[in-house]
N, C-alpha and C positions, 0 to 999 in steps of 0.2 A: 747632192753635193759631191761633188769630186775631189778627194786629199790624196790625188795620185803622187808621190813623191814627198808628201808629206811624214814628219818625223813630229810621232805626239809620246808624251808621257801622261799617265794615270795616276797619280798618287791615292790610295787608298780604294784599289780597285779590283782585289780578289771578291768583293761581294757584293750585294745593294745598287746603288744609286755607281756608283767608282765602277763597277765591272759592268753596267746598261753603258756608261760613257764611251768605255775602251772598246765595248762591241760596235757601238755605232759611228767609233771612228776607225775601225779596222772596216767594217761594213764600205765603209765612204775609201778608203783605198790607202789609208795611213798605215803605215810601219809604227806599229804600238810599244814603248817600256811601261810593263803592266808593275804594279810597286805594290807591294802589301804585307803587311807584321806576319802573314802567315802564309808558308810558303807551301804549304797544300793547295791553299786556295790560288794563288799567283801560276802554279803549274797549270794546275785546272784551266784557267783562262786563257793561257799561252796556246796549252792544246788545242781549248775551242777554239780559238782565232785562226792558229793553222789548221786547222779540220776545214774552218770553211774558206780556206784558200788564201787564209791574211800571213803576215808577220807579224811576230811580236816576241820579245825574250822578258826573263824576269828579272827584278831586281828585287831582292827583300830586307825591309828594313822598317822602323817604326819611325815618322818624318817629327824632325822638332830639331834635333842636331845639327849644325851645320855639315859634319861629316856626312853626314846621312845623307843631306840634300845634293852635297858635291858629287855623292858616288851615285846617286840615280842622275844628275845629269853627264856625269861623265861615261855612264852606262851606254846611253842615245847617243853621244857623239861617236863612241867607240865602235858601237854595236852596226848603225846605220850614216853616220859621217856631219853629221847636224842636228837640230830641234828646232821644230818652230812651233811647236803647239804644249803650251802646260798645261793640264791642268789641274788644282792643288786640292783635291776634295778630302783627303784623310780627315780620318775626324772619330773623338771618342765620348760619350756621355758620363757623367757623375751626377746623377740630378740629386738636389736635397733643397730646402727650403733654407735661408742663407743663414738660419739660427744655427742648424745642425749642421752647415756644411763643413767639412774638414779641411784643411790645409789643403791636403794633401786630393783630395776632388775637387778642388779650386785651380791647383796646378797646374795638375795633372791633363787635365779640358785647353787648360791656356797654353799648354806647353805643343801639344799636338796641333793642334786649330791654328791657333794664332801665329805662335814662334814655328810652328813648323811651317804655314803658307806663306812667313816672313823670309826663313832659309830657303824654302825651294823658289820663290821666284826671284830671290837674289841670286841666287847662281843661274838659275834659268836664264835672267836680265843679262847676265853677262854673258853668257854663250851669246846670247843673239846681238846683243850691240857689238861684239867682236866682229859675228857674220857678219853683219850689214845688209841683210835682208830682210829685216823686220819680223815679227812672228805673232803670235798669240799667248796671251797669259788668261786662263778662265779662271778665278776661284768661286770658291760653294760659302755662299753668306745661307741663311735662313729666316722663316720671319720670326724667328726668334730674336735675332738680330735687330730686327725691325721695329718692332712692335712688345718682346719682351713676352715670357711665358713662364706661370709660376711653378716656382721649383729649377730655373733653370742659369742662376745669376751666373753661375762663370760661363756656360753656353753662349748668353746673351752676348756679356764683353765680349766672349772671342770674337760671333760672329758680326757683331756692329764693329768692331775693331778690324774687322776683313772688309768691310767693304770701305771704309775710311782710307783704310790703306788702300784696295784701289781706287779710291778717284785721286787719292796722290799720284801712286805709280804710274795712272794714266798721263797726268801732265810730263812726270818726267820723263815716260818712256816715248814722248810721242815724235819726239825728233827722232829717234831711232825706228820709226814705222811700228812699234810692238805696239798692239793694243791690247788692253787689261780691261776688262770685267766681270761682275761678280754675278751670279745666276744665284736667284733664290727658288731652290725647287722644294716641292711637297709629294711625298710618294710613299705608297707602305715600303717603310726598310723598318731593321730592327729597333731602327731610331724613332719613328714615330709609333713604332708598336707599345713605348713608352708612355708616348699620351692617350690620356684615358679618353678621349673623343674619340679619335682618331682609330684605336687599336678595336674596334668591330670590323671596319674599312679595311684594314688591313689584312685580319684575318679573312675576310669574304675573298679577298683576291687571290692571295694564298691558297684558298679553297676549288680557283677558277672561279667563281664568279662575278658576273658584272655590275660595275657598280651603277647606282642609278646617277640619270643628270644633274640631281639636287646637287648628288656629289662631285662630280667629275668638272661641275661647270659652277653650282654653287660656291663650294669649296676650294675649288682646283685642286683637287685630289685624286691619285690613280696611280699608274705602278711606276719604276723605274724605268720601263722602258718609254713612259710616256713624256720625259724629261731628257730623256738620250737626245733629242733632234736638235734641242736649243745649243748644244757643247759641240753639236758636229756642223752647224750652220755658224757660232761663234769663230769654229777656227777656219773656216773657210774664206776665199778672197772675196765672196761675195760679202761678209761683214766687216772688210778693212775701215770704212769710214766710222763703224760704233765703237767705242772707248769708254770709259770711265761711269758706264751702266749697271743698275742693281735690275735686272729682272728678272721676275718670278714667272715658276711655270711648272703645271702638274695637271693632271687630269687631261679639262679638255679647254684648260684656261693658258695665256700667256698674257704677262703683266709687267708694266713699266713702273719700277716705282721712283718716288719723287725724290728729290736732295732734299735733307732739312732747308727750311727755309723760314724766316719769321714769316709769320702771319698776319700778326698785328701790332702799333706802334703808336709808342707815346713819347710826346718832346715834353722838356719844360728848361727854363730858361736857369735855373741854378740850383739844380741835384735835384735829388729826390727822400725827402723825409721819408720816414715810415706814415706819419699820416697821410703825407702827398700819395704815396705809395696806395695807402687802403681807399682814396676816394676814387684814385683810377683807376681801380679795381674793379670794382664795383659799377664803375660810367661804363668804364670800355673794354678790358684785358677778360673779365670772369664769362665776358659772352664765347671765346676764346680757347677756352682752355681745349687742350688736345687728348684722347680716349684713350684709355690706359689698356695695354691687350688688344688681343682682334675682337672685333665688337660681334662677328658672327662665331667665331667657336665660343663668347662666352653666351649668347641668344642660346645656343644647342647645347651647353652644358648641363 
């Protein structure tokens, strides 16, 4: 993929999954603003990217602020003369089961995830429908998002609430040329070193070593760099036609996943009691019901 002239932002990309993105869009020929709460890390990346012949400057800040989000896009315009490529991965964990969860690890998840992929690609939207060149907005859902992972109730909302917000953003942005989609990726970062399946896999990689097929393809599980390619093919003209898509990708897996959609349906001609209710149950709805969790990490658990 070629992003020669292209102008990307990284939100939450001094580490993990946010600093495999920025590499592989500096790699592809993008002018990077590397964004991250911690501005050791943020240097760090700047240098690699010019060591291996890229641009990139930093911007440090923790995303959830509107201010925040104004100055890393007004960073890109300033730094390199445009933006066309967002993408909004920052992201913080609080996990607790939702008895024990605090205020304030409820927030605090929703505040950075959610309100912050809400600020940055409203300021980002308006850079680009000012240009009039169209751009790319990427955000990071998970299947937590998806599918729901226990211990992780504000996690989930944010990230089901990201990808909602993009198949909105996509209708509205699409008379503008910007297309928006959310990548659900799986990879050892320090996020999944959290789950207790996952965190052997992790450390093996960490380790150098390789993971087996069960995982890589079972799973779709493997490093960050194995998820860089979908964000740097995302912002490229060869994806101008995809929009308003949730897919997933890790390992040696890439995956479309589907809109809600009902599945199955019952008429009746004048409401529905609670008895009408339990006989259609039972006929038709209870054949139905839909799997709570990923049905393969709960088989291996």
């Amino acid at each position: 993929m070629d992003l020669q002239g292209k102008v990307a932002v990284v939100t939450g990309s001094g580490q993990g999954l946010g600093r495999a993105y920025a590499l592989g869009l500096a790699h592809a020929g993008a002018r990077v603003v590397v964004n991250d709460i911690d501005a050791e890390n943020a240097r760090k990346l700047v240098a690699d990217i010019r060591r291996d012949g890229g641009e990139a400057v930093a911007e440090v800040g923790a995303v959830g602020a509107t201010e925040v989000a104004e100055r890393i896009v007004r960073r890109a315009v300033e730094a390199y003369g445009h933006l066309d490529v967002f993408v909004a991965n920052a992201g913080i964990l609080r996990d607790s089961v939702v008895w024990k969860m605090t205020d304030d690890d409820f927030d605090k998840v929703i505040e950075v995830h959610l309100r912050g992929t809400f600020t940055c690609v409203r300021a980002a939207s308006n850079v680009m429908r000012e240009q009039g060149a169209g751009g790319r907005i990427i955000c990071v859902g998970s299947p937590t998002g998806q599918q729901g992972l226990f211990g992780q109730s504000n996690y989930a909302a944010a990230k089901a609430g990201i990808v909602g917000m993009v198949r909105t953003w996509a209708m509205e942005l699409q008379k503008a040329g910007v297309t928006v989609n959310a990548i659900v990726p799986v990879a050892a970062t320090g996020m999944t070193e959290t789950v207790p399946f996952l965190a052997p896999y992790a450390a093996a990689l960490q380790a150098g070593e390789a993971l087996p097929a069960k995982v890589r393809r079972g799973l779709g599980f493997g490093s960050p760099e194995d998820v860089a390619g979908l964000v740097t093919f995302l912002a490229s003209d060869a994806a101008s036609y995809i929009t308003g898509q949730a897919i997933g990708i890790g390992g040696d897996r890439v995956t479309v996943w589907s809109h809600p959609t009902e599945v199955v349906t019952a008429v009746t001609d004048e409401g529905w009691s609670a008895d009408d209710l339990h006989d259609v149950w039972d006929d038709l709805l209870r054949h139905h019901l839909q799997s709570v969790g990923d049905p393969k990490l709960q088989r291996k658990a």
